[in-house]
C-alpha positions in Angstrom: 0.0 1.6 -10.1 -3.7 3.2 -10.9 -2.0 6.1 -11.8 -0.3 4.7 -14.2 -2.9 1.8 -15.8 -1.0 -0.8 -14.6 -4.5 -1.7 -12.3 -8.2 -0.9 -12.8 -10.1 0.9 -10.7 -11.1 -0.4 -7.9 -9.7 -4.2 -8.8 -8.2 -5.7 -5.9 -4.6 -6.7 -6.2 -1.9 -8.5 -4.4 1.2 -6.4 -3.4 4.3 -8.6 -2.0 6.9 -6.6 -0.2 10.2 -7.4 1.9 11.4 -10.4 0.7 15.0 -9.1 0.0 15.4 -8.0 3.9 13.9 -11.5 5.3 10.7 -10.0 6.0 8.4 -10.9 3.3 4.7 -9.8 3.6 1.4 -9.4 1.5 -1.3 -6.8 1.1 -4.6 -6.3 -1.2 -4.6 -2.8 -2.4 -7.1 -1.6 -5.0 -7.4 2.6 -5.9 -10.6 4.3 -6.6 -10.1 7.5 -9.9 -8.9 7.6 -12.9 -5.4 7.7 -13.9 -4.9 11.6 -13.3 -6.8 11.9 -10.0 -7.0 8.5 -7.5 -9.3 9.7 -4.6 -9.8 6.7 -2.8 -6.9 3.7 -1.7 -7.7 0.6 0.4 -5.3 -1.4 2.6 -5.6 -4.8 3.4 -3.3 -7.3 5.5 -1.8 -8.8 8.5 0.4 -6.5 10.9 3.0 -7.3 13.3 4.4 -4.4 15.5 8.3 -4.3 15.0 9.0 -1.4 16.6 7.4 2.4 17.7 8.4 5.9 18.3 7.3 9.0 18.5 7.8 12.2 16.9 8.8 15.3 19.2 8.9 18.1 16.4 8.1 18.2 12.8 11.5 18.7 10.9 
Protein backbone atom coordinates (compact mmCIF):
# COMPACT_ATOMS: atom_id res chain seq x y z
CA UNK A 1 0.00 0.00 0.00
CA UNK A 2 3.15 2.57 0.75
CA UNK A 3 4.48 1.43 -2.31
CA UNK A 4 1.86 2.39 -4.15
CA UNK A 5 0.61 5.89 -2.27
CA UNK A 6 -2.33 4.42 -1.17
CA UNK A 7 -0.77 5.27 2.71
CA UNK A 8 1.84 7.80 4.00
CA UNK A 9 4.71 7.15 5.50
CA UNK A 10 4.69 6.00 8.58
CA UNK A 11 0.72 6.70 9.18
CA UNK A 12 -0.75 4.01 11.05
CA UNK A 13 -3.60 2.17 9.33
CA UNK A 14 -6.12 -0.42 9.99
CA UNK A 15 -5.91 -3.68 7.85
CA UNK A 16 -9.08 -6.15 8.22
CA UNK A 17 -8.52 -9.60 7.01
CA UNK A 18 -10.47 -13.11 7.00
CA UNK A 19 -13.86 -12.25 7.10
CA UNK A 20 -14.79 -14.38 4.01
CA UNK A 21 -13.40 -17.69 5.77
CA UNK A 22 -15.16 -16.93 9.30
CA UNK A 23 -12.03 -15.72 10.76
CA UNK A 24 -12.13 -12.10 10.71
CA UNK A 25 -9.17 -10.17 12.34
CA UNK A 26 -7.48 -6.63 12.61
CA UNK A 27 -3.99 -5.20 12.46
CA UNK A 28 -2.27 -1.58 12.51
CA UNK A 29 0.38 -1.55 9.88
CA UNK A 30 2.20 1.71 8.91
CA UNK A 31 5.60 1.47 6.39
CA UNK A 32 8.61 3.61 6.74
CA UNK A 33 10.33 4.94 2.64
CA UNK A 34 9.12 6.33 -0.04
CA UNK A 35 7.12 4.71 -2.69
CA UNK A 36 10.20 3.04 -4.58
CA UNK A 37 12.10 1.78 -1.47
CA UNK A 38 9.96 0.95 1.96
CA UNK A 39 12.72 0.05 4.57
CA UNK A 40 10.88 -0.26 7.54
CA UNK A 41 7.05 -2.15 8.26
CA UNK A 42 5.40 -2.42 11.70
CA UNK A 43 2.92 -5.03 12.83
CA UNK A 44 0.43 -4.64 15.25
CA UNK A 45 -2.43 -6.98 16.70
CA UNK A 46 -3.95 -9.73 18.65
CA UNK A 47 -2.74 -13.49 17.88
CA UNK A 48 -4.32 -16.66 18.40
CA UNK A 49 -2.30 -19.92 17.59
CA UNK A 50 -4.31 -22.14 15.07
CA UNK A 51 -1.99 -24.37 14.28
CA UNK A 52 2.16 -25.07 13.94
CA UNK A 53 4.66 -27.04 11.92
CA UNK A 54 7.86 -27.25 11.10
CA UNK A 55 9.89 -27.19 8.10
CA UNK A 56 12.34 -30.23 7.51
CA UNK A 57 14.03 -29.03 4.14
CA UNK A 58 13.78 -25.85 2.18
CA UNK A 59 12.05 -26.83 -1.22
Amino acid sequence: MRRHGRIGDGVPTLLRQGRFTGRPSEMTISAHGDGGSVHTMEVGGSVAIVGEGQLAELP
